[in-house]
N, C-alpha and C positions, 0 to 999 in steps of 0.2 A: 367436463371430464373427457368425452368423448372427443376435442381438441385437442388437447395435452396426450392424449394418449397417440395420436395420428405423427402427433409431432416426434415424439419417443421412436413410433415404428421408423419415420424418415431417419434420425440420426443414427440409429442403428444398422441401417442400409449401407450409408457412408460411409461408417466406419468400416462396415466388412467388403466395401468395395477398394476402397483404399488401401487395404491391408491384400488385396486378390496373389494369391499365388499360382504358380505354370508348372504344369512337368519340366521335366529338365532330359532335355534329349544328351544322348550319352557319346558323352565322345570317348574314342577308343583310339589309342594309339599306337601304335606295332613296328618294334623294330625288329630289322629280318637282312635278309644277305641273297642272294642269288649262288652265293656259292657253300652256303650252311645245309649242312643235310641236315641237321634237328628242323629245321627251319622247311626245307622240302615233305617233310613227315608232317611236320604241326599243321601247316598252313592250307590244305584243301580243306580239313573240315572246319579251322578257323575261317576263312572263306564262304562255307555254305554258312554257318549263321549268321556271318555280318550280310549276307544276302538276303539273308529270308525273314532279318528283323531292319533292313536297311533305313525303314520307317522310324524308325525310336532312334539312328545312330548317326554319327558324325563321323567316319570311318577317317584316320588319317597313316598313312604308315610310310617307314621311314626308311629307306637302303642304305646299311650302313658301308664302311667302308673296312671290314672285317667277319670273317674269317678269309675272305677270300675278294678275289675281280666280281665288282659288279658294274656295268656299265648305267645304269641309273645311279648308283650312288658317285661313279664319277662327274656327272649332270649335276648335282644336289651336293655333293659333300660338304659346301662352305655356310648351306643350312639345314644339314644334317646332324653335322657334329657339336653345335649348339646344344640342339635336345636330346642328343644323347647324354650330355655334361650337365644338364640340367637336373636328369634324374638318378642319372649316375649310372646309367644302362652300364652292367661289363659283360654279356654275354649276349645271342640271340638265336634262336627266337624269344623275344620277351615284350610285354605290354606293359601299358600303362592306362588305367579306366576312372573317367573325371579329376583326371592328375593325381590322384591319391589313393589308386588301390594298383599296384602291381600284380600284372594279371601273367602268372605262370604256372604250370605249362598253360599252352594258349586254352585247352580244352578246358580251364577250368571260367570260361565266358561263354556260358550257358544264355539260352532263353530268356529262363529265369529270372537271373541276373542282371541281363537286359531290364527287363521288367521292372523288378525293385527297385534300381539306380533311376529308369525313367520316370517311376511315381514318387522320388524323392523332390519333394515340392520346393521351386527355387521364386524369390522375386522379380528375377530377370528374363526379360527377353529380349530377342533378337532379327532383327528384322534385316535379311539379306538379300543380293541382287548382282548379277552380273550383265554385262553388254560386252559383245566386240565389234572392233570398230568395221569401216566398209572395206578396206583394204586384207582383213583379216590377221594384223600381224598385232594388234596389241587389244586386252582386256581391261576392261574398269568395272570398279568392282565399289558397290553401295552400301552400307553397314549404319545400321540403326540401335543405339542399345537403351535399352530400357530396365531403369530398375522399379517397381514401386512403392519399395521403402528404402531408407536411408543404408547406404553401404560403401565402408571405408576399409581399405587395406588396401595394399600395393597391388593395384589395378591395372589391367593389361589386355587389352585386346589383341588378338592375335588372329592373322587372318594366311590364310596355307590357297594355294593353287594347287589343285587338284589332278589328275589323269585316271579317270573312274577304270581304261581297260588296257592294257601293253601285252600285246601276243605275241614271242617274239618263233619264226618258223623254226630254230635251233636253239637249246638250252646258252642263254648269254653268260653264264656260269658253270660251275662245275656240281650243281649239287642235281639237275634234271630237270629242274621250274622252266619254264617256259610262259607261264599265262600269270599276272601279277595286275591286282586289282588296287583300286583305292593311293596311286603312289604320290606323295610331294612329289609337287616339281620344283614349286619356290614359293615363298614363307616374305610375306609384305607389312612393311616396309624391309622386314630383315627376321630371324629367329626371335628376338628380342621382344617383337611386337611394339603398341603403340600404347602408351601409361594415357589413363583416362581420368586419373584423380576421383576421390571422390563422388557418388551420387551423392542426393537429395531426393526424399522421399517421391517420385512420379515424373525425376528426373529423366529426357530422352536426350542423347549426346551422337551424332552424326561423323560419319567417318567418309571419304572417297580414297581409293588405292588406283592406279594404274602401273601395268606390265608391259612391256615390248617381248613379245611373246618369244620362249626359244623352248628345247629340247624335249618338244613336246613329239610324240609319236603320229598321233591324231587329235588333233584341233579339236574334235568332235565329241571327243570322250571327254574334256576339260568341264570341271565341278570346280565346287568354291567351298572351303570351309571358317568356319569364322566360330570364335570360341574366347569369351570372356573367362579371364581365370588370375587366383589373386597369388603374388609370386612369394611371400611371405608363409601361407601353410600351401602352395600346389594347387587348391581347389578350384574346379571350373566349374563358374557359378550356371553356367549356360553353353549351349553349342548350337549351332545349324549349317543349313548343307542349301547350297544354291543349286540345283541339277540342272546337267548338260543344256546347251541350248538345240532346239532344234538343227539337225545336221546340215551340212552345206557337202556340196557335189564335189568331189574330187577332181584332179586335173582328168584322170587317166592315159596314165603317163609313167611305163617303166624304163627305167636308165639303170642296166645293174653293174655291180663297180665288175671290173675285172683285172686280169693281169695280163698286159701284153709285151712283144717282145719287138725290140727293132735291131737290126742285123746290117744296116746300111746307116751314111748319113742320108738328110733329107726326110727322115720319116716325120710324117702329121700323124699325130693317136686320132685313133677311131671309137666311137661310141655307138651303141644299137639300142634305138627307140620303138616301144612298143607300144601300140594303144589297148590300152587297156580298160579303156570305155564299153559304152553299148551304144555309142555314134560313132560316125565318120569322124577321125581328130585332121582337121584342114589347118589348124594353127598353133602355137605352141613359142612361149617366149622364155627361153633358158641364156643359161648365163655361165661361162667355164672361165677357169685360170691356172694355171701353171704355176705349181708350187704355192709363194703366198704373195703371188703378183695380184695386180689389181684384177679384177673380175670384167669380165664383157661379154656383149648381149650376143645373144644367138636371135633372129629373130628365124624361126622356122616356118615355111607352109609348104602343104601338099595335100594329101590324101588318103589319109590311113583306116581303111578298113577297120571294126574294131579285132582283134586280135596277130594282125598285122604287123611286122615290123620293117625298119630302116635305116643302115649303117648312115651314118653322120659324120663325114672326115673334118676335123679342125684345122682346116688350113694355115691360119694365122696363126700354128704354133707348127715350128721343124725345128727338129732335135738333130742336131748334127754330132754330138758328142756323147762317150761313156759313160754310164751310171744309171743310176734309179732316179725318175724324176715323176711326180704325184703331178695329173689332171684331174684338175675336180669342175664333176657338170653338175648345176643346180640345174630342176625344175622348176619356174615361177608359176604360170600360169600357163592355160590353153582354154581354145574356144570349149570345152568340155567341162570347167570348173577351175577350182585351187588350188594350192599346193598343203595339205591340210597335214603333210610329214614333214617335221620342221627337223629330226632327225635325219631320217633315211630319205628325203627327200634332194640330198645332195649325195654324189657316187663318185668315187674316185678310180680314174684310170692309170694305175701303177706301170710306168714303163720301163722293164730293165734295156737299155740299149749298151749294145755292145759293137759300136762302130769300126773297131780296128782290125787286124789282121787276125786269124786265129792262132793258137798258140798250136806249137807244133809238138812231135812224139818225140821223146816221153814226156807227158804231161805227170807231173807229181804235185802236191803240197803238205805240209804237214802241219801247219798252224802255228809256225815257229815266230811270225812277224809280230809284232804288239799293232801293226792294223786290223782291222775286224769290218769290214769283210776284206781280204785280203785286195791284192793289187789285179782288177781285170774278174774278180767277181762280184755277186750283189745279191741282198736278200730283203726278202720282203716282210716282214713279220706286222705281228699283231698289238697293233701300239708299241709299248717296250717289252714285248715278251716276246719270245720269242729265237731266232739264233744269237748265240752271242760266242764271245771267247772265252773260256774255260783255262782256267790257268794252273788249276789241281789236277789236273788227270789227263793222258793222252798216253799213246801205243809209244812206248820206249822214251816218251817224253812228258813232261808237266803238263803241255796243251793239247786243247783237241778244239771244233765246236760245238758246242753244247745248243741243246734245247730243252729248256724248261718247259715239260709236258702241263706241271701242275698250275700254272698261273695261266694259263690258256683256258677259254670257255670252250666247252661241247661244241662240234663243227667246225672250227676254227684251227685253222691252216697256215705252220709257215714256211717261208721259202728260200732255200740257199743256194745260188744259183754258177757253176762253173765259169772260166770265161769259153768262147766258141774252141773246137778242136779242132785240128787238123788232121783226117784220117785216112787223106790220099797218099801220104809215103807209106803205112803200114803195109807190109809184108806178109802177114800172118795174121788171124782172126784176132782185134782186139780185146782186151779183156782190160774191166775196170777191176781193182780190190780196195777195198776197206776195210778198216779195224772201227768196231762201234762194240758199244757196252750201253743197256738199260736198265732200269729199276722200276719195277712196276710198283703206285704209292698202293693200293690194293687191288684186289680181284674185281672191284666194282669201278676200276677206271683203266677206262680199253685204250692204249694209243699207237699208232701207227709209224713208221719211220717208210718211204715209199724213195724209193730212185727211179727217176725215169729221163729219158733221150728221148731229143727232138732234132729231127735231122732239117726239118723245115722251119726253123728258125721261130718256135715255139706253136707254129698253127696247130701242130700234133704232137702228143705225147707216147711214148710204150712204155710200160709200166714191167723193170726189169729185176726190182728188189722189192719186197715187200712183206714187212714182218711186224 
């Protein structure tokens, strides 16, 4: 009796081992905008809880490419707008919590809530892992899924690249955000994910992904999230979160873009290097080109204090002729560390040159040409935003040049630039006049229209209009 009975307590073990269920960490998905003010309002205190329950969640969230510019969702859009389509987001701020509970306003993703959805007991787990390579430019990424009872429906592994922090010095939007946590960078193999068919009861099914790593701000902040979920009802049977890997040491190495002017033919653009270590920087290997020419090595040495800097003339490029021409210097490496801003880690040197003669008095124009920027000027704007030609409005005529204040992020600056004057025949104190007209979009968006003169051929400016 006392046999049979031993025997009964072992099969009964079995069975409730086999049947074993897991919390189910909570994925949380959020889309949002850098230029949505709902979205500036919701997001700090959605922010402190996905913080302070980081333990239970799978944080993933999404920059869409609406209401307004964001510059991470231009990095992301082409796996952005998948999952938006997916759930059929048409506004933001807005969530989504284990694919099937839309979570708005964001406040209503409580603790709580956390809670309940984490002790909803799933079969699945998930076993994750990232590595980057020695070179630091690409990640691979480990996935283990387990279920341990049988589970059938259109099965989807989905695995997101991560950027756990982006601080950026000036709102890259219009709504004030600046600090943005948790963001896609890019979604592997693609939005879609990878179809897993089918478990079997105690079935484990292995995955590897690899990335050549881009638009990432800092290398260092990069997380992994990985989320089994069935595309038939939504439901994500499971999630987990790979955290950062230990940090690696920056180049320390600043190169900030700017705007310079050339007045002559012959001119080489100039760039200024700063260290920005807490060593001596004695070497550093960058890399420049000219427009979208091929790129070539810089190899640099010397001795840079740390706080220290160093103009850097490009010889191998003279600009002998008129217009706007883009140098762009990457940082790759230095004896001090990496280059860990795969973003801001290249700077562009905008050069307006204006090699000719100056144009003589009376200098006029009125916008009447269908060129933009007219003959002998040049302007600098911010991607495509910025000055353009206006064809509805202008002083006694249809045109003027316009700038769109409202497609433009916080701090962002653009530039329309006269050609040189000639102001040795004037006779009597020159005087410039303009006809301009504004619209302010509300009281809570401040923008500025400034004119100023440079008689040194841009080294200095005087600031003579300003409203």
């Amino acid at each position: 009796m006392m046999k049979r009975l031993s025997i009964l307590v072992f099969v009964l073990l079995c069975t409730l081992a086999a049947s074993a269920q897991h919390q189910r960490r909570v994925l949380i998905e959020e889309f949002t905008n850098a230029s949505c003010p709902p979205c500036a309002a919701q997001n700090p205190g959605f922010n402190a809880v996905v913080d302070a329950n980081i333990q239970f969640l799978t944080p993933v969230k999404y920059q869409t490419n609406w209401p307004g510019f964001d510059p991470m969702n231009v990095q992301t859009q082409a796996d952005v707008a998948p999952r938006v389509t997916y759930y059929g987001v048409t506004g933001v701020p807005n969530g989504r919590q284990n694919g099937t509970t839309e979570v708005f306003p964001l406040s209503n993703f409580t603790p709580a809530v956390i809670q309940q959805q984490y002790n909803l007991l799933t079969p699945v787990t998930i076993a994750l892992s990232h590595t980057i390579n020695a070179t630091y430019d690409s990640v691979f990424i480990s996935v283990a899924v387990k279920s341990e009872t049988a589970l059938t429906g259109n099965l989807r592994l989905r695995v997101a690249v991560i950027e756990d922090e982006i601080i950026f010095d000036a709102a890259p939007g219009t709504n004030g955000e600046k600090d943005f946590y948790q963001i896609m960078r890019k979604m592997l193999p693609n939005p879609t994910g990878t179809a897993t068919g089918n478990f079997t009861a105690g079935e484990t099914k292995t995955y590897s992904f690899a990335w050549k790593l881009a638009n990432f701000y800092d290398i260092n902040e990069m997380s992994i999230a990985a989320w089994l979920q069935n595309d038939g009802t939504k439901e994500v049977y499971q999630s987990e979160r790979s955290e950062p890997l230990p940090p690696v040491a920056g180049l320390g190495i600043s190169v900030p873009s700017e705007n310079v002017f050339a007045c002559a033919a012959g001119y080489s653009p100039k760039f200024t290097m700063t260290n920005t270590g807490d060593a001596n920087l004695t070497s550093a290997l960058l890399r420049f080109r000219q427009g979208s020419g091929a790129w070539t090595d810089l190899n640099w040495t010397g001795d840079l204090a740390p706080g220290a800097s160093e103009e850097v003339t490009l010889t191998d490029i003279v600009i002998n002729t008129s217009g706007t021409t883009n140098v762009e210097v990457a940082v790759i490496s230095s004896n001090l560390g990496i280059q860990t801003n795969l973003v801001g880690g290249t700077s562009t040197i905008k050069v307006s040159a204006n090699v000719g003669p100056a144009q003589a008095l009376p200098f006029a124009n009125t916008f009447q040409s269908a060129a933009f920027p007219p003959t002998g000027w040049s302007s600098i704007n911010v991607g495509t935003n910025g000055w353009k030609l206006a064809t509805n409005a202008g002083a006694s005529s249809t045109r003027s040049a316009r700038c769109n204040f409202y497609d433009m992020g916080e701090g962002q600056t653009a530039y329309l630039f006269t050609p040189k004057i000639d102001l040795s025949t004037a006779t009597n104190a020159s005087t410039l006049t303009f006809d301009h007209a504004y619209a302010q979009y509300n009281a809570t968006y401040v923008d500025h229209l400034l004119v100023e003169v440079s008689t040194d051929c841009g080294d200095t400016w005087e600031t003579i209009f300003d409203k």
